[in-house]
Each structure stands twice: as structure tokens, then as C-alpha cells.
N, C-alpha and C positions, 0 to 999 in steps of 0.2 A: 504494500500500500504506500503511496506515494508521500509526503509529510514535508511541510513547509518548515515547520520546528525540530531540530533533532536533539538529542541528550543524553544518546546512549551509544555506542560504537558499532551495535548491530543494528540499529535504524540509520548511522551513517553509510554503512555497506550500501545497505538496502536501496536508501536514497539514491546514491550514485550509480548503482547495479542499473537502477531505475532512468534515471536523469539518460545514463548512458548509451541505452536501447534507444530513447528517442531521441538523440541526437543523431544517431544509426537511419531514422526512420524515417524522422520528421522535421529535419534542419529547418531552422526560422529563416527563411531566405527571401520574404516580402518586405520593400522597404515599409510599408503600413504595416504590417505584423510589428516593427521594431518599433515604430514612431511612436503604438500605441503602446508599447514597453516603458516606453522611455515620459510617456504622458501620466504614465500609472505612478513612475517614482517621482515625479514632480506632484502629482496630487499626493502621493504619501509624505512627503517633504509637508509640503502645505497645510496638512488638516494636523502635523504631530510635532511643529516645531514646537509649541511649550511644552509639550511633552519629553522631547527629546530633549531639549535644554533642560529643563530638569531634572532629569533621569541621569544626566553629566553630569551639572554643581552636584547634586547627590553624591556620587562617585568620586568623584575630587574633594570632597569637602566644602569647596566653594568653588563656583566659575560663573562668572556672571554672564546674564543672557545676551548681551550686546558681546562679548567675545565670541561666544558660541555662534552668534548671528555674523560675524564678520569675517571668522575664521573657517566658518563650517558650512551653515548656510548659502550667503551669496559666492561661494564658490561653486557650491553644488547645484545651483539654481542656474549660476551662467554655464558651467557645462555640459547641464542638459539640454538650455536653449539652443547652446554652440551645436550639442552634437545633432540634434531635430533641425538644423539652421542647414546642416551640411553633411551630413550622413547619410544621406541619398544621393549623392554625388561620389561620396566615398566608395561606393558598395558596387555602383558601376562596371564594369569588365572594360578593362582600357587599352589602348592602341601601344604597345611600345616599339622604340626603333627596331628596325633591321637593317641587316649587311646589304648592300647591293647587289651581292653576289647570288642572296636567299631570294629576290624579288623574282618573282609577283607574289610570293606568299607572302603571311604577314603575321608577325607575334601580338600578340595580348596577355594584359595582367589578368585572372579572373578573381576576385574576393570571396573566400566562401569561410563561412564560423565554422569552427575551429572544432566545436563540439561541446564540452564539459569543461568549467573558467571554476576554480578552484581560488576563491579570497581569501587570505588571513591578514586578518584585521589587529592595527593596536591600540594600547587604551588610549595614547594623548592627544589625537584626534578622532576617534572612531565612529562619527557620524561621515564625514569629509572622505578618511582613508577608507572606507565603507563601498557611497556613495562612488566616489571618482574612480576606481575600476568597473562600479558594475553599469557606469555609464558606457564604458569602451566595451564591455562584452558584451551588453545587452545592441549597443549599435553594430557590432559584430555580426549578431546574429545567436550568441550563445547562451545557452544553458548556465545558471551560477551556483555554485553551493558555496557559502559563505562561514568564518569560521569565527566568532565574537571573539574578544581579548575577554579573557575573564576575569583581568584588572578592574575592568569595568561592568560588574555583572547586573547593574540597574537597568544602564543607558542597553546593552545587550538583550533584554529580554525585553525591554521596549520595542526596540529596531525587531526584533524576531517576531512581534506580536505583529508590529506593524504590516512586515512583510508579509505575514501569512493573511490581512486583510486585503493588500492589494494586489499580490501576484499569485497565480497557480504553483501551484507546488510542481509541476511540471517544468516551471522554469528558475525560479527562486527557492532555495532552500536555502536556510541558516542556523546554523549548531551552537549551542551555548553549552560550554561546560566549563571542564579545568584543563591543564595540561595535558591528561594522558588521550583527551581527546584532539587536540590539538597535534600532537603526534601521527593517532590514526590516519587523521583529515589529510596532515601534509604525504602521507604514503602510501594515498590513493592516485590510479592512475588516471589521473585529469588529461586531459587534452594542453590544457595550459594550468598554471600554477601562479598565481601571485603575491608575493610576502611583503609586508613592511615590517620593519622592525631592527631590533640589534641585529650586527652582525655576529655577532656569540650564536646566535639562535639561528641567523640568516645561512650558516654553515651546515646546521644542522638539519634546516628545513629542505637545502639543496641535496644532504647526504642521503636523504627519505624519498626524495625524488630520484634519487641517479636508477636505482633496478628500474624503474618503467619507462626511463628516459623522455620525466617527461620536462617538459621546458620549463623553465621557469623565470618570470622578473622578480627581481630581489630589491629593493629599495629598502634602506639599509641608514646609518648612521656615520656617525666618526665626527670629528673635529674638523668643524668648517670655520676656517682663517679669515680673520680682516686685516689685511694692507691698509696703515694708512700712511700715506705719502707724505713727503716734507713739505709740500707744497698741495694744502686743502684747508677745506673750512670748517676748521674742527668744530667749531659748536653743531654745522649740519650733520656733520660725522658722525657726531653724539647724540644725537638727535633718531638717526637711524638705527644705529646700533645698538641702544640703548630699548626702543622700542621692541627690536627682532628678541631682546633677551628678557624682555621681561613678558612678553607675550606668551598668556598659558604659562607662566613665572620659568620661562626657559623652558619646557618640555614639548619643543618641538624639534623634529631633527633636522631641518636647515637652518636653528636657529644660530647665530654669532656664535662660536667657542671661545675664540680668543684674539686677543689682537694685537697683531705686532705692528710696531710704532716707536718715534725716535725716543730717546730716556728725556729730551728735554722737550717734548710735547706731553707728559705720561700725567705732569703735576695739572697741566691747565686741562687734562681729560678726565682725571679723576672731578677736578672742581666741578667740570660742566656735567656731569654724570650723577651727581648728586644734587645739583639745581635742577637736575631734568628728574630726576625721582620725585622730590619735594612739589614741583609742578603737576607733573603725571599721575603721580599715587601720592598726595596729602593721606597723614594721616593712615599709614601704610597698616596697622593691623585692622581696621575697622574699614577698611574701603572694602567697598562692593567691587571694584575694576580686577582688583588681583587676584588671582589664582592661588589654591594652596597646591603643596603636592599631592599626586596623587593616592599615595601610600604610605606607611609607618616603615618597610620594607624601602622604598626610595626617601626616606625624609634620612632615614637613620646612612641608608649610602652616604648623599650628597654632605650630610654633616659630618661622617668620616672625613669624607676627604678636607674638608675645612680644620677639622682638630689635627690634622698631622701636618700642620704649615704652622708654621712658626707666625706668633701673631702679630708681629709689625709686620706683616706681608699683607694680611687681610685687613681691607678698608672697609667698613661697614657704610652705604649710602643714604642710611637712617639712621636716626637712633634708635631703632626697633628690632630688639635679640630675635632669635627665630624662636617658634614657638610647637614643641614637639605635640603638643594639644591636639592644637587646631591644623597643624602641620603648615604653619607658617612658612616661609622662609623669605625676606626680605632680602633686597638683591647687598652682592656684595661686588670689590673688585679686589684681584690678588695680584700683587707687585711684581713683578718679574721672578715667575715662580722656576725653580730648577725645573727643565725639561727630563726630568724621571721621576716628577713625584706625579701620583695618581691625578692628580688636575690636568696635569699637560700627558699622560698616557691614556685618561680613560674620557669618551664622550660624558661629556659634563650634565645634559638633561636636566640643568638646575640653572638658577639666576645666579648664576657665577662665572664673573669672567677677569681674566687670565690678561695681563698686559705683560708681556712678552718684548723684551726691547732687542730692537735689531738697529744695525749699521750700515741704514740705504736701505735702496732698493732691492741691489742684488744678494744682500744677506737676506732680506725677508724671504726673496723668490729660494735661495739656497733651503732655508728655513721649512719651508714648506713642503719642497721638492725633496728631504729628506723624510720625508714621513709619509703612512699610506695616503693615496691618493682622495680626498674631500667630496660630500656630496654635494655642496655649495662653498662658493668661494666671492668674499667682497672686497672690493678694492674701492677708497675714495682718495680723491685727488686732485686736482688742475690741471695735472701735465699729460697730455692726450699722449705721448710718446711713453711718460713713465705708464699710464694703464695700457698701454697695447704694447709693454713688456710682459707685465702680469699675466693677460690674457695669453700671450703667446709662450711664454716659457713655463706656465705652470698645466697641468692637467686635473679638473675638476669634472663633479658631475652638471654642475651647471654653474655661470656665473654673473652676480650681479654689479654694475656700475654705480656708486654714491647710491646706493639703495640697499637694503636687505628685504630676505622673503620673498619679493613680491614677483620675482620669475615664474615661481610657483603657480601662481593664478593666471600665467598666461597661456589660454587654451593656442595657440598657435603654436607655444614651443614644445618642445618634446623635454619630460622632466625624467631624471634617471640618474644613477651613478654611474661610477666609474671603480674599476678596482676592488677593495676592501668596502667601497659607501654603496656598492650595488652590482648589475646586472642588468641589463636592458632597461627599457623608458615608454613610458605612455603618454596619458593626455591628449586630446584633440585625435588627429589624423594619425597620429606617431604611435597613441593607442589602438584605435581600432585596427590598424596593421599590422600592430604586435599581437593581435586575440583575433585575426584572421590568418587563415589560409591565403598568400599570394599568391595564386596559383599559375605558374607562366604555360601557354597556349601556342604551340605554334601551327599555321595553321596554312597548309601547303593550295597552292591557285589550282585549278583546273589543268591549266598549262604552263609548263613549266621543263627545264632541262635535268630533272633528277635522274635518267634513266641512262644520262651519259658517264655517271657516274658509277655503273655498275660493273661487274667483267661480264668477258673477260676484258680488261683494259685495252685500251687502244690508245694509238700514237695522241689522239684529238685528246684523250683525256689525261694525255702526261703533261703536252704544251698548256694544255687549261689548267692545271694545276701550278705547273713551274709558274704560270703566269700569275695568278692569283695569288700567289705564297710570294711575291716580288712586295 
């Protein structure tokens, strides 16, 4: 029997056993089939967002509705509209070049879903990291079984409630449990596989995949670096940066890690960085704007790492201790911390950052280019020559100019890592090609010279060949 909600490791079998015969059978291959897929998660978006918003703050301890609306929502709303705006153009069977030699036939791309799209989901965004895969398989053409973080086990059985009112269990399923089901899920053979999350886990979820060979995108974490240059305007620098890291109090994974920057800009960036808190988040335990940690499990990490640095190192940008209760943690900034202590070895996930003093340019870019390769990378500055060294000598999964995050949102680029921060990329058209079949065609004329190319060989077909191979 087919099941929109799963909970147990023999309804997940089952499900997919399931899901998988009709993809076999009855591929979604009408662009109105998908449109109307794609109308159903926008109505479910719409009738649940206070729901879903608070089924989050729940989970978090606190997150207020306008983050969750900013971060979550109008992302997911513009890349539904994007993909219904143009995903019928995507789905098309298209012309691609040929040799002149191959003429009069001609190649074509054909798109066809893929089959069964396998999501795992994380807690610190899990409406958004949800939503924006099952927009690219559902424009696809495919089947999804989705798999909740069960960090988040509120906002999780909300979203599974939801689903199971607006989608057939034929195309939508979603499993909430704990770990051992999350195991099962990632070692089923999907068609496609998609993970967000650490890379600790991201290793793991690829090693569960390798027997079925089945593919997988891995969007993944690490330490994403800010360059700031000798020549910028560090109050807008701070401005930026300061924003990306306190956002969802740093628990996002392209948020700011650390930023390398000269030792005699370091003092006027701590100053501005603290007038930008006291502006931003007055009154830092009692604001509604801020985010606590997620977990007592991440409250007790993040403040590990903070008690094993020597404390003229950490600058507090409040006067407000963190607060193990309510899982507080008010942002801090750390002094040019040794690059081996757990700050500058482990993805930070917390509002803490890391000033890092380098000498130039090319010490930052060295800096960098020494360590696994980033899923974001910022750079701000003046000198159009110093940012398109950045851009050009370093290798990131994406990177932003005098901006943070906001690449992310943009449905025309393709968002992914590189390295240790991931495995392939989606979003917009970069998605739905990744969670389709490109299927190349080639497709021979009526008339045509293939028969001269057979034996037994003759003089006519050695000169046509010497000649062609010129």
C-alpha cells in the first residue's frame, strides 16, 4: 500500500518498491502533469506558512517569523514561479550541433525524469533545503521520497502532514524518524540521491550509495573565507558580513566562516561589528530577530570550541554571556586564532567569527588555496584587478562580490560545491538537468552516405577518410 508518511524501515522499502514500479510504468512526462505538481507545492506553501514557521521557532527554541519568511519562504515561492515561468521550455527535446561530415542527419538532446529523486533534508533550513530540490524533480518529471532531519522533529511532521494533504502518495512521500532510518533511506537504490549537510555524514551518505551506483548531489559545508582587501569600505564590508553571520545566528552553510584581512584594519572591524550588533539586534537576549541554537548537542559544541581559546582572543559584540537555557549565543569575534585550533579546523555553524590576519593579497589567496576547497567564497574591495585575482586563483563552490549569501537565491545560477563542500549543483535549469535524463539522439536522414563506409573497403573510402582525418 502506497503511504505518503513513512516511520518505519519496512514501509520505506515498501514505498520505494512502490514509487519505483511507477516510474517503470508511468513516467510524468506532460509539461501540465508537472505544472500542476508544482501549483500543489505552492498552494501547500501558502495555506501552512504559520504553520511551518512555527513548527521551526518551536525546534530552535526561537526563530522568528520574518527570518523564516525571508530565508525560507520567498525563496521557495520565487523558484516555483521561476520553474512554472520556464520548465516547459526546459523539458523540450532540442537541436544540438553536428559534424558536417554527419549531415543530413541530425543530433538532439531529449529530457526524460530520471525516475525515483531521493531528498535528505537538514535541520537549519528544512522548509527551503526541502522545498528547492523537490522543485527541480518535481519539474523533472520525478517521483520524490523525502527524508526529514530529525533535529527538527516539529517542523518534520508538519511538512509530512502537509504533504500527505496535497500530493499523492504516488509521487510524494516523506519519512520522519531518527538516524537508523536515515541510513536505510540513503541505501536505497534511487534513481538520483540528494544530500545537504556535513561533510562527516556527506561521506557517509555517498558510501551507502556507491553498491547501487546510484548518483548522487552532495551539498555539503566547510569554511567559507572573506577576503577583505586593503582597499574597501569596510563599514559596507561589515555590514555584509556581519549580516550573513548572524543570520539563523550562523547556522547556515554558506554563511561567513572567517575572514582574512590586514592586522591594521582588524581594530576598526571589530568596532564596526559591534555598532552593527547594537543597531541590528538591540537588546540581544530579549529580541525576537535572533535565532537561538538549534540544540543543547550544538550549543555545548560551539561553546567548546570558544573555552579552549585563550580569552583575550574572544571579543564579545555584546555585553550578553551566552545563555545554555535558552540556548542563547550572542555573536562573538576571535582574534587571529592559531590555524589548528578547532575554530579554524572545524565548520563553525555558530555566530562566530574568526579574523584571520594575512599579508596582501596573495597571502590570503595562498591562505585559502591551502585548505579544502569552500562552498562559498567573499571577497570585498575597490580594486577590480585585486577581485579578479580572487576569483581567478582560488576554486570555490560559488562566489560572491561585496555581498554574502545572496548567490544562493539566484534561480539562474547553478548553486553546488566543489571538493570536500560538495558534488554537483542545482537550482533553476542546472537543477532540472541534474534530476533528468539528457538523453542524446542521433538521428540518421533518409539519404545519406553511411553505406560507403562499410566493407569490404574500397580505394573511395580510404581517400574519404585520409581526407576527413586532415
Amino acid at each position: 500500500m502506497s503511504q505518503s508518511i513513512i516511520t518505519t524501515k519496512e514501509q520505506l522499502q515498501n514505498q520505494f518498491d512502490h514509487m519505483y514500479k511507477l516510474s517503470r510504468k508511468r513516467p510524468i512526462n506532460s509539461w501540465s502533469d508537472r505544472e500542476t505538481l508544482l501549483e500543489s507545492l505552492e498552494d501547500m506553501l501558502s495555506e501552512n506558512k504559520q504553520i511551518f514557521a512555527d513548527a521551526i521557532s518551536q525546534d530552535f527554541g526561537h526563530r522568528s517569523q520574518d527570518e523564516t519568511n525571508l530565508a525560507e519562504l520567498f525563496p521557495s515561492f520565487q523558484g516555483i514561479s521561476h520553474a512554472k515561468k520556464h520548465g516547459k521550455s526546459w523539458m523540450k527535446t532540442r537541436r544540438a550541433p553536428i559534424s558536417t561530415i554527419y549531415r543530413p542527419a541530425h543530433n538532439e538532446i531529449q529530457p526524460q525524469p530520471l525516475g525515483v529523486v531521493g531528498i535528505m533534508v537538514p535541520w537549519n533550513y528544512p522548509l527551503f533545503l526541502a522545498v528547492g530540490p523537490m522543485i527541480d524533480a518535481l519539474t523533472a518529471g520525478n517521483r520524490i521520497m523525502i527524508k526529514m532531519s530529525e533535529s527538527a522533529p516539529l517542523f518534520a511532521e508538519a511538512f509530512a502532514e502537509a504533504v500527505s494533504r496535497h500530493f499523492s502518495a504516488d509521487v510524494v512521500s516523506v519519512a520522519i524518524g531518527e538516524v537508523d532510518l536515515a541510513i536505510a533511506f540513503s541505501a536505497l537504490p534511487f534513481d538520483h540521491l540528494l544530500y545537504t549537510g556535513s561533510t562527516n555524514v556527506g561521506k557517509q551518505v555517498m558510501a551507502a550509495a556507491a553498491p547501487n551506483l546510484t548518483p548522487v548531489t552532495l551539498e555539503l559545508g566547510g569554511k567559507s573565507p572573506v577576503v577583505i582587501l586593503d582597499e574597501v569600505n569596510l563599514e559596507s564590508a561589515v555590514n555584509r558580513v556581519m549580516m550573513g553571520k548572524t543570520l539563523n545566528a550562523g547556522q547556515t552553510c554558506i554563511a561567513p566562516d572567517y575572514v582574512l584581512i590586514n592586522s591594521s584594519l582588524h581594530s576598526k572591524f571589530v568596532k564596526l561589528a559591534k555598532e552593527w550588533v547594537e543597531k541590528h539586534y538591540p537588546n540581544i537576549a530579549n529580541n525576537e530577530d535572533y535565532t537561538r541554537i538549534i540544540n543543547d548537542s550544538q550549543f555545548k559544541r560551539v561553546q567548546g570550541y570558544l573555552e579552549q581559546l585563550p580569552s583575550e582572543q574572544v571579543v564579545p559584540l555584546t555585553n550578553v554571556a551566552a545563555d545554555p537555557e535558552t540556548r542563547l549565543m550572542p555573536p562573538v569575534i576571535v582574534l587571529d586564532p592559531d590555524t589548528q585550533s578547532e575554530v579554524m579546523q572545524n565548520e563553525l555553524f555558530a555566530p562566530i567569527l574568526p579574523l584571520v590576519h594575512v599579508n596582501g593579497l596573495r597571502d590570503a589567496v595562498e591562505f585559502i588555496n591551502s585548505r579544502p576547497r569552500p562552498l562559498a567564497l567573499y571577497v570585498f574591495g575597490e580594486d577590480n584587478d585585486e577581485i579578479e585575482y580572487v576569483r581567478n586563483y582560488t576554486v570555490s563552490g560559488g562566489v560572491a562580490v561585496n555581498e554574502v549569501i545572496m548567490h544562493v537565491a539566484q534561480h539562474e545560477l547553478p548553486f553546488g560545491g566543489v571538493g570536500h563542500s560538495g558534488i554537483g549543483a542545482y537550482h533553476g535549469q542546472t537543477g532540472f538537468e541534474r534530476l533528468s535524463h539528457m538523453k542524446p539522439v542521433f538521428v540518421q536522414s533518409k539519404f545519406n552516405a553511411m553505406n560507403v563506409m562499410l566493407p569490404p573497403y574500397s580505394d573511395l573510402f580510404r581517400r574519404g577518410l585520409e581526407f576527413l582525418s586532415k
